[in-house]
N, C-alpha and C positions, 0 to 999 in steps of 0.2 A: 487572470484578472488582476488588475492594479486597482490599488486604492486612490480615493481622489488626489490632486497636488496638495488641496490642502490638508491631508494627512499624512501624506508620507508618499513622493512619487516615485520612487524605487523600491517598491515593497508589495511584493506579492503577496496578493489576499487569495482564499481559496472558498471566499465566501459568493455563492451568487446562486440565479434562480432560474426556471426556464423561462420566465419573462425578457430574461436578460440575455438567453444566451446569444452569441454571435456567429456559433458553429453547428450547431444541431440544431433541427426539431423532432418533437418527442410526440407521438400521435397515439390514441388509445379506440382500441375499438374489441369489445368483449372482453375476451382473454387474454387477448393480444397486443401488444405495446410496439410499434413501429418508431424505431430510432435512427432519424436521419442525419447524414453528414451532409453538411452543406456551408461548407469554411468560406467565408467571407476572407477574401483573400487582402483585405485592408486592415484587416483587423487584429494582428500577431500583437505581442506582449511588447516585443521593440516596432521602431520604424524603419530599422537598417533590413527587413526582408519581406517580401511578398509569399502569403501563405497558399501559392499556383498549385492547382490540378489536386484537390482537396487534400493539400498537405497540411502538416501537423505543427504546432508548439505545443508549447505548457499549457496555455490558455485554455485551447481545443482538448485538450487530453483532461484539465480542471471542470468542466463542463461532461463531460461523458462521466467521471468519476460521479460528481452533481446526479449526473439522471440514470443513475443507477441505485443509487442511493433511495431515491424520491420514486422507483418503482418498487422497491421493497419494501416503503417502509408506508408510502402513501395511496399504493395501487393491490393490494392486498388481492384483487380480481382479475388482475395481471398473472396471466401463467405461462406466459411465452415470450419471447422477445425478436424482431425481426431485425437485424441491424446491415441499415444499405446507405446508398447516397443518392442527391440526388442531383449532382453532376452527370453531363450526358455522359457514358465510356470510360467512367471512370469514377471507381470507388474508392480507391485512395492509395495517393502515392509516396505515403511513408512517412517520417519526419521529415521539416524542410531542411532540405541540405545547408542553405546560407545560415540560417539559424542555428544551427551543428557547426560552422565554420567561425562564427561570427562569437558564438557564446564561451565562458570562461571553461576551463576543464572541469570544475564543479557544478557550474550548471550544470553543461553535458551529461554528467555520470548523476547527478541530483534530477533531473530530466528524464534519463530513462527507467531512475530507480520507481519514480512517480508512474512511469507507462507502466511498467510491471505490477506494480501493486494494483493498476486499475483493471491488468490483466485476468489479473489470479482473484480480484473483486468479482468477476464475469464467474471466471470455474469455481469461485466458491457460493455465489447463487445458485448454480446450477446445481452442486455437489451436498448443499444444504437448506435452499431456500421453496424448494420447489418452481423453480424457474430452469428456461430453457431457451438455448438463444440458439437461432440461426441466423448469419451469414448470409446476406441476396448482395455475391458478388455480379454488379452491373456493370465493372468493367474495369479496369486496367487495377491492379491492385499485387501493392508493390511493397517490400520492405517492413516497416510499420504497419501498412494497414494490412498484410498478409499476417503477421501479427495480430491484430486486432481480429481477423476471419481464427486464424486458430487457436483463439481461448471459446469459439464460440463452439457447441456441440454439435454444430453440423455446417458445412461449406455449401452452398449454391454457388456455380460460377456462372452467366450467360454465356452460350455458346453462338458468339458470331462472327467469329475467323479473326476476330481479334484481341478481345482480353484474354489477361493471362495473368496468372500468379507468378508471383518473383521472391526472391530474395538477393536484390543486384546487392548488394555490398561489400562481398568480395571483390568480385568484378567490375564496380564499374568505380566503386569508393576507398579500395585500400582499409576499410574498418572491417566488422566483425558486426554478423545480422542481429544486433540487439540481445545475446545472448537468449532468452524470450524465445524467438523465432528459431534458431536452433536444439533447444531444447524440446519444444513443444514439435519440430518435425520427427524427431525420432524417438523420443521419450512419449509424446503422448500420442501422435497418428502414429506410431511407428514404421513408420516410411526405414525402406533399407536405405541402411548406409551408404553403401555404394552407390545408389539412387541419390540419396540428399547432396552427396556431396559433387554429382554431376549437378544437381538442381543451383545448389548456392552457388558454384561456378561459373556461371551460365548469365549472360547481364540480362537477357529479353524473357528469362521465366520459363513458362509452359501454359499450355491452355486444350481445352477443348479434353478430349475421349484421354489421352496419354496422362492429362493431371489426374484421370478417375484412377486409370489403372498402377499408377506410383504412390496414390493413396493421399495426396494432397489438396485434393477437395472430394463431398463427397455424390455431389451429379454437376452434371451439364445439364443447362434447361438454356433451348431453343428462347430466344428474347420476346418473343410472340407471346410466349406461357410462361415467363420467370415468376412474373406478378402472381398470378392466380396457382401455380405450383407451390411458392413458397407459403402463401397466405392456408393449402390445406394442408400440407406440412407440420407451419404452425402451430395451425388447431390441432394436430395428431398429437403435436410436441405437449400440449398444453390438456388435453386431456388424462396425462397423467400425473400432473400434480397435485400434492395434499393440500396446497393453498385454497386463503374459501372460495364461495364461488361468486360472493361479494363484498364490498367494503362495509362501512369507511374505514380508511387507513387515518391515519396520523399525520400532520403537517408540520414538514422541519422548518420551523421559525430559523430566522435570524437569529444568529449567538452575541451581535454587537457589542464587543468587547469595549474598553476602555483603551486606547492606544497611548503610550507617552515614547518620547525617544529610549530609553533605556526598561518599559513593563511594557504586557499587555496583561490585562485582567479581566478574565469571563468571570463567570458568578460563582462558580466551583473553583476551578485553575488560575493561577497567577501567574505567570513566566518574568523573571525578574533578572535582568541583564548585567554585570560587573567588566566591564571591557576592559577592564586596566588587569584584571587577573585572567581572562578568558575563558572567564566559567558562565553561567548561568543558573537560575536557581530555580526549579518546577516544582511546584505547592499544588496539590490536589485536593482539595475538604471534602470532608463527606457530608451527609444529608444534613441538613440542616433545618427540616422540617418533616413532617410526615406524610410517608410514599406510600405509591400503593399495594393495598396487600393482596390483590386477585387482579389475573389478567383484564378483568372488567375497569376494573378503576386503572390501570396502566392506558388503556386505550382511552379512557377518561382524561389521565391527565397528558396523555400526547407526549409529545418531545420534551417537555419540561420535566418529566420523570427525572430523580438525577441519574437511574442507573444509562440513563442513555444522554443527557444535557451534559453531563463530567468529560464522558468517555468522546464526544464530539468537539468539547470545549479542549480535552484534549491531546486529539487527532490534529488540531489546528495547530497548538501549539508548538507539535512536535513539525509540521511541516513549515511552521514558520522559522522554527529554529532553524531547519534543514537547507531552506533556499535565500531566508535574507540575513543570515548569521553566521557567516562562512569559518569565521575567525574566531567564533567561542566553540571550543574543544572539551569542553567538559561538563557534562551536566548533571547538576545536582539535584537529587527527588527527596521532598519532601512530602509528608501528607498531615491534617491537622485533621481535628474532629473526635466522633465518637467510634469506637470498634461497634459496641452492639449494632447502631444503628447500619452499617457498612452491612454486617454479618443479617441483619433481618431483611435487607434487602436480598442480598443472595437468597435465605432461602425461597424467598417470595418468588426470584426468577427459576430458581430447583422446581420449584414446586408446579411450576406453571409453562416449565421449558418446551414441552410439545402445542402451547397456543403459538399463533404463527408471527401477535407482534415480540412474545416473548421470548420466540426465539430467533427474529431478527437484531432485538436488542442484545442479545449474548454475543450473535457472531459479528455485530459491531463493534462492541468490545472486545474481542478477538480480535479483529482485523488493526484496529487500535494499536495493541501493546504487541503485534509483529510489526507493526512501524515503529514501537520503541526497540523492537529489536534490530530494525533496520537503520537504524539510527547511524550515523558514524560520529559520535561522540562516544567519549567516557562516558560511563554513568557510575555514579556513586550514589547510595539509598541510606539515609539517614536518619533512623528509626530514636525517636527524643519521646520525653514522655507530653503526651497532646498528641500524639501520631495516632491515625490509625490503619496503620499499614494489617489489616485482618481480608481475610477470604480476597474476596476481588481485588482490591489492592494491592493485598500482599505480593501479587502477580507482582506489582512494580519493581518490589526489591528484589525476589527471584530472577526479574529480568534484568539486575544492576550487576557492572561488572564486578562492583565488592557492595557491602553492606556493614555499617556501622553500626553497632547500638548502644546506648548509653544503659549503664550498669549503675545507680545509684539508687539506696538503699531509700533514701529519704524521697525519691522521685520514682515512682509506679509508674514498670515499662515495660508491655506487652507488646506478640505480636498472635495471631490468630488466625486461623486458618479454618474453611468451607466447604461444603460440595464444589463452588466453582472451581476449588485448587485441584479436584481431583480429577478434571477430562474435560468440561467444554470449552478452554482455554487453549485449545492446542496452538505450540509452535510453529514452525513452519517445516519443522523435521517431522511434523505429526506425535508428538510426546507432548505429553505435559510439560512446565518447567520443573517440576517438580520428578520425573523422571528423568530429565535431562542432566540437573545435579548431580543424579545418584544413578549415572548410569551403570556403577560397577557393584551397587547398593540397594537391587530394587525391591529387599524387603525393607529395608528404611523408610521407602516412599511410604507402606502403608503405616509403618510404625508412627511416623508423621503424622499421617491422615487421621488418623485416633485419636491424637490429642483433642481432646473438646473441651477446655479451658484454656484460655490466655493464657499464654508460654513467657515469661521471664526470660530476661537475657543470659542468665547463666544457662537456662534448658535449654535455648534457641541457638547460641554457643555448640553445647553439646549436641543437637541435633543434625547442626550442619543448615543451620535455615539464616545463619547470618556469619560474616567475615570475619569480624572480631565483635568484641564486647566491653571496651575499655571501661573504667570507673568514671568516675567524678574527676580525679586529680588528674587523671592520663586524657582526657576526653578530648578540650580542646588542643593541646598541643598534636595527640594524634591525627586527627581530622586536620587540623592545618598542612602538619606535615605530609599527610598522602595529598590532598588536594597539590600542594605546593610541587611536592614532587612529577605529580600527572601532567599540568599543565605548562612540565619544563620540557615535558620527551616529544619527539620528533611525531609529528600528524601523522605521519604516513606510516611509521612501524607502527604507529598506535592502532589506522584503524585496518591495517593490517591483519595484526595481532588479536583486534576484538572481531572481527567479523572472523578467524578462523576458529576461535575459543567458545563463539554463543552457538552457533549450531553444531553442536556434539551431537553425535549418534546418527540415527538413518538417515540415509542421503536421498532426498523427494527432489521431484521437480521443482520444488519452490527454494529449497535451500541450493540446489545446482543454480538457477537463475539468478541469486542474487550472490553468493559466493565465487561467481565468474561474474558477475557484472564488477564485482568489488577489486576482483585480480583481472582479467581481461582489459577493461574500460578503463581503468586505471591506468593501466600500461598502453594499452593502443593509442588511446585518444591524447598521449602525450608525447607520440612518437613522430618523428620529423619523416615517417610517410605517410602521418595522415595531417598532420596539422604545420610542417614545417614552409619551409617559402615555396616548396616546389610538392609537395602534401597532396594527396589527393583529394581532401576535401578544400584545400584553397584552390585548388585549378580547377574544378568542380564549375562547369558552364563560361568558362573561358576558354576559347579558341587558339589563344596565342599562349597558351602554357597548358604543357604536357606533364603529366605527372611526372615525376621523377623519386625511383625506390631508391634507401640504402639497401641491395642486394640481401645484405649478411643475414643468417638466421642465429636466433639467439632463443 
């Protein structure tokens, strides 16, 4: 989605509604929510490519993030999900390739980082929302959209001697199947080895009775009966969720920020841009009026609750730093407000975490600050007295590559910690950040956990819950100097170096996908066999040019 010219016509917005959308439609009938692909092939983010045979950009992939979002949080009597197209033969054939060929190596690798999160949006509905998605593969479905069938918890393919699942990218593109798609064939369908890797080698796929028995979808239905197969399926799927068994849900208003060439400001978050230093500055406030104390009045007051208005206001921000902000490499978190007020919110969500909007609001906010962790910027947390980096928040500076806090006697400065610090925040290594710290320390974690007063920088210091603690006299020349120093060092060892240093500990499926998206895509997608003059993504539906490999392996 692009915002109008007269706001800003190179600036991707990630705001929109299914009135609006231009690639899906989203159908509701009982339990069951049918979500269709149907890409308006005029419709991509540029005008340099045609999005043929329901292929994919940012746009299309911005929109399914949307109506994912707006079944959890607005269709609460949704307990299944069917996801098909509704092209003849064809369910979807991947990302568009011109648009892979044509886009910056940041978008690229900022593009698929987006598919993935909307991936693992799919397996973490399903993992905690009580939602269930199948797969009505209708026909040729390739690459990305095979991808998109295997976050779902079950594959339908139609069986009529001609669709097939694929993963051409090896073979027909010189790249690597979206890291996503490799992972999830052997890591979660556990397809053999030896089997995946004749599959991704292979440009035309597989289909019919041979995809059941390799494990990569999981029936064939005759096209006669896919409809009506899938539809009792469904119901079977949705019979077993704890979701109610009616609404009403909640409606996600518009966040209509304030836009200027160098801020954007929602009501809670501020994002405030310095381009001559390449930093940027993220402000997060807390409540600023009174929330609610029972899941009743949370449902009362909708989206404008702040524990969920903040955490949306900023999810935005971080993707807008992500895709229109290539060039600020560092980013600075602040937060302003009251600790109590922060901390009475948590326990209200503690306390009420098994109602079902309560605890779609927590794993929104989860979903949130592992996109801070996804981040490829610095992050520095700058804990000043007016902060209130406590419970929920505090997540922020946990999640900072270093953290600062000011130490003055005359200026009262806490930090404070929740039930939320202690487990429904999880990572994406599945720990807390707070286990993650102290992976060689895990009685600490609890020792931590116990403190029930606001922590002073000298105790916070000593606990290990902040980087330094300088005075008064040392404060701002330190903070100058690290900022100064970060945003002299080279992007690439930097985010390098952050993206191997924040997921410490267990290796998941989620940190393998994005820890090779970060090393693979980085390196493929700048390699002169897939993007050089003779590249296989530039010769990519041209006739008169053949790929051509540097042989060497490296």
């Amino acid at each position: 989605m692009r915002l109008p010219a007269a706001e800003k016509s190179n600036v991707i917005s990630f705001e929109t509604h299914p009135h609006q959308y231009r690639h899906w439609q989203l159908r509701f009938e009982g339990h069951v929510a049918t979500l269709s692909m149907d890409v308006d092939e005029d419709a991509g983010l540029s005008g340099d490519y045609t999005l043929k045979l329901n292929s994919y950009d940012l746009g299309v992939d911005i929109e399914l993030a949307d109506a994912l979002d707006r079944i959890r949080f607005e269709h609460p009597e949704v307990h299944a999900v069917l996801i098909t197209s509704l092209k003849e033969r064809v369910f979807c054939s991947g990302a568009n390739i011109y648009m892979l060929a044509a886009a910056s190596h940041e978008l690229k690798v900022n593009f698929c980082k987006f598919t993935n999160e909307t991936r693992l949006a799919i397996e973490d509905a399903s993992a905690n929302s009580g939602l269930k998605f199948l797969a009505v593969v209708n026909g040729v479905c390739a690459g990305g959209g095979y991808e998109l069938a295997l976050a779902c918890d079950e594959i339908f393919l139609v069986d009529d001697g001609n669709s097939t699942v694929s993963l051409p990218e090896v073979a027909l593109l010189g790249v690597l199947p979206g890291t996503g798609g490799l992972t999830r064939l052997v890591g979660k369908r556990k397809v053999r080895r030896d089997r995946a890797d004749v599959f991704t080698t292979i440009a035309q796929g597989m289909k019919g009775r041979q995809s059941v028995e390799w494990g990569l979808v999981d029936q064939v239905v005759l096209k006669s009966r896919l409809s009506d197969t899938a539809s009792r399926r469904a119901e079977q799927l949705a019979g077993r969720s704890d979701r109610p068994p009616s609404g009403p849900g909640i409606s996600l208003g518009p966040l209509n920020p304030k836009i200027t060439a160098d801020e954007i400001a929602f009501r809670h978050v501020t994002l405030t841009i310095d381009r001559q230093q390449r930093l940027a500055h993220l402000t997060v406030h807390g409540p600023d009026s009174p929330q609610p104390d029972s899941a009743e009045r949370f449902l009362q007051a909708g989206s404008d609750c702040w524990a969920l208005r903040a955490f949306r206001e900023l999810d935005r921000a971080l993707l807008h730093m992500r895709l229109n902000e290539p060039e600020i490499g560092t980013l600075i978190l602040h937060t302003a407000g009251d600790s109590a007020s922060v901390l009475a919110v948590d326990a209200v969500l503690e306390a009420n975490r098994n109602h079902w909007l309560v605890r779609e609001i927590i794993h929104y906010i989860k979903r949130t600050l592992k996109r801070l962790d996804n981040t490829a910027r610095s992050i520095f947390a700058l804990i000043e007295p007016g902060s209130c980096f406590a419970g929920t928040l505090l997540e922020l500076a946990l999640a900072a590559d270093r953290s600062y806090m000011l130490d003055d006697p005359e200026q009262p400065n806490s930090v404070a910690l929740s039930p939320m610090n202690a487990g429904p925040l999880l990572m994406g290594n599945g720990l807390t950040r707070l286990a993650t710290r102290f992976l060689d320390e895990p009685d600490r974690v609890q020792q931590i956990l116990e403190q029930s007063s606001p922590i002073p920088p000298a105790d916070a210091l000593e606990l290990g819950l902040v980087t330094f603690a300088p005075d008064e006299l040392d404060w701002e020349d330190d903070v100058r100097f690290a900022i100064e120093q970060r945003v002299a060092l080279s992007p690439d060892a930097l985010t390098g170096m952050e993206a191997n240093l924040r997921f410490a500990g267990p290796e998941t499926l989620e940190t393998k996908i994005f820890g090779r998206l970060s090393a693979w895509q980085n390196w493929v997608f700048q390699r002169p066999n897939a993007v050089g003059e003779t590249g296989a993504l530039k010769a990519y539906g041209n006739a008169d040019v053949q790929p051509g490999f540097d042989w060497k392996r490296t």
